[in-house]
VODREN-193712 format. One line per field, with one value per residue (C-alpha): residue in three letters; y, x, z; chain. Coordinates in steps of 0.25 Angstrom, whole numbers. Each point is the difference from the previous one (the first is absolute). Example, Ala and Ser with C-alpha at 12.3 -4.5 7.8 and 13.67 -1.06 7.14 Angstrom:
<nodes>
code: (ALA:SER)
py: (-18:14)
px: (49:6)
pz: (31:-2)
unit: (A:A)
</nodes>
This chain:
<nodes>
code: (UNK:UNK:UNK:UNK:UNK:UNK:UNK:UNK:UNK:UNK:UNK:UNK:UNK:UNK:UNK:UNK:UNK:UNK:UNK:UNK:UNK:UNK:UNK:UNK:UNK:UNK:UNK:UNK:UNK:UNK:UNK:UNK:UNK:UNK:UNK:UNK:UNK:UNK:UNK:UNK:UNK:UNK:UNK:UNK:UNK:UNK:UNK:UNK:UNK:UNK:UNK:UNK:UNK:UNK:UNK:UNK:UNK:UNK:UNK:UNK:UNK:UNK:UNK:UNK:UNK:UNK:UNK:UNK:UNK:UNK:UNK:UNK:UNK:UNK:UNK:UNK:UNK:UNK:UNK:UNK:UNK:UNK:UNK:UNK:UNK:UNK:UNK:UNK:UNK:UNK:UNK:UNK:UNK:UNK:UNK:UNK:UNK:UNK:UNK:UNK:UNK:UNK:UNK:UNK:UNK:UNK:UNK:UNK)
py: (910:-12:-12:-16:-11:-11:-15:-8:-15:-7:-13:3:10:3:4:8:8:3:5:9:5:3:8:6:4:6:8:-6:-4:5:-13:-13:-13:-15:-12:-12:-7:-14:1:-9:3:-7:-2:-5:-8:-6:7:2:5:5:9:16:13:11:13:14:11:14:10:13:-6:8:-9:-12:-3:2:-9:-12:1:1:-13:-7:1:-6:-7:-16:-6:-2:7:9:5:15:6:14:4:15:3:14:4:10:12:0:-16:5:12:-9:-9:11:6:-13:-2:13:-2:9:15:-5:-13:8)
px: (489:-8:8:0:6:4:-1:10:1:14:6:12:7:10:-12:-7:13:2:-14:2:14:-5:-12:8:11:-12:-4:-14:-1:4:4:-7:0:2:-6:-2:-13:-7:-5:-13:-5:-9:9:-3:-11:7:1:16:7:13:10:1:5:-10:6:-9:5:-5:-3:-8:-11:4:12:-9:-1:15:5:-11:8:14:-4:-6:12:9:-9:4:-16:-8:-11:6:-8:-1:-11:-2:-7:-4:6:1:12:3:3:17:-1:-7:9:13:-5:-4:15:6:-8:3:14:9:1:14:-6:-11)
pz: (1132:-2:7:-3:2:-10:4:-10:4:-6:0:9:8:-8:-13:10:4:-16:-2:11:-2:-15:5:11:-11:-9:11:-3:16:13:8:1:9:-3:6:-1:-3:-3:-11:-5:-15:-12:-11:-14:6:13:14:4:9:3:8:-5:5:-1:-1:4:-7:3:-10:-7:-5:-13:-2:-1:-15:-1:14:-8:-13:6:11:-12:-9:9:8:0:1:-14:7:10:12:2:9:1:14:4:11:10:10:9:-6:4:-7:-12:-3:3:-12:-8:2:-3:-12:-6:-11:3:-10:-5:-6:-7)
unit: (A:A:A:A:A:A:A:A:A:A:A:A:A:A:A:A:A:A:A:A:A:A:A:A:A:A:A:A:A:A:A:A:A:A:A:A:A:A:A:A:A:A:A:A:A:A:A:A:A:A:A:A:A:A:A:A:A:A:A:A:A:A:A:A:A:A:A:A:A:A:A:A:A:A:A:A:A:A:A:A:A:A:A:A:A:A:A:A:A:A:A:A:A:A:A:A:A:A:A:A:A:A:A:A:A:A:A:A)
</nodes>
C-alpha cells in the first residue's frame, strides 16, 4: 500500500475536528493529528495572517481524490488548502491504516 498524508489547513479547531470526523466516518483516513499553526499568506493582493489548525490526516494514497472532494465540500475556506504528501511507514503502521480504511462486508 502506497501511504500519504493529507495537510488541511482550517480556520478553527472545531472545523478541523469536523473535517476529520467526516473523513474518519467515511473510512477514507486512518487517524490524523491537529495543531495549531501561524499562519502568514498573500491574499487578494495583501499579505495576512492569522491563527489556524492544521490537521494531518493519514491515508491510501488511492483514497486521495475522494478525501479532496468530501474536505472540499464541507470545507469552510473559499479556497481550501489540501496537500497530498507521499509518505512511507513501518510495515505494522501501514497495514493498521490499510485495515482501518477497508469498509466493512456488511456495508458493501
Amino acid at each position: 500500500m502506497t501511504m500519504i498524508l493529507v495537510y488541511i489547513t482550517t480556520p478553527n479547531k472545531k472545523e478541523a475536528g469536523k473535517i476529520i470526523r467526516h473523513l474518519l466516518e467515511k473510512r477514507l483516513i486512518a487517524c490524523a493529528n491537529i495543531f495549531p499553526v501561524k499562519s502568514l499568506y498573500r491574499w487578494k493582493g495583501k499579505i495576512a495572517k492569522g491563527n489556524e489548525f492544521v490537521a494531518i490526516a493519514k491515508a491510501p494514497a488511492k483514497n486521495y481524490a475522494a478525501i479532496k472532494k468530501e474536505t472540499a465540500k464541507i470545507h469552510p475556506y473559499e479556497i481550501p488548502c489540501i496537500i497530498k504528501i507521499s509518505a512511507a511507514a513501518n510495515p505494522e503502521f501501514s497495514r493498521w491504516i490499510e485495515e482501518e480504511t477497508k469498509i466493512p462486508r456488511a456495508a458493501v
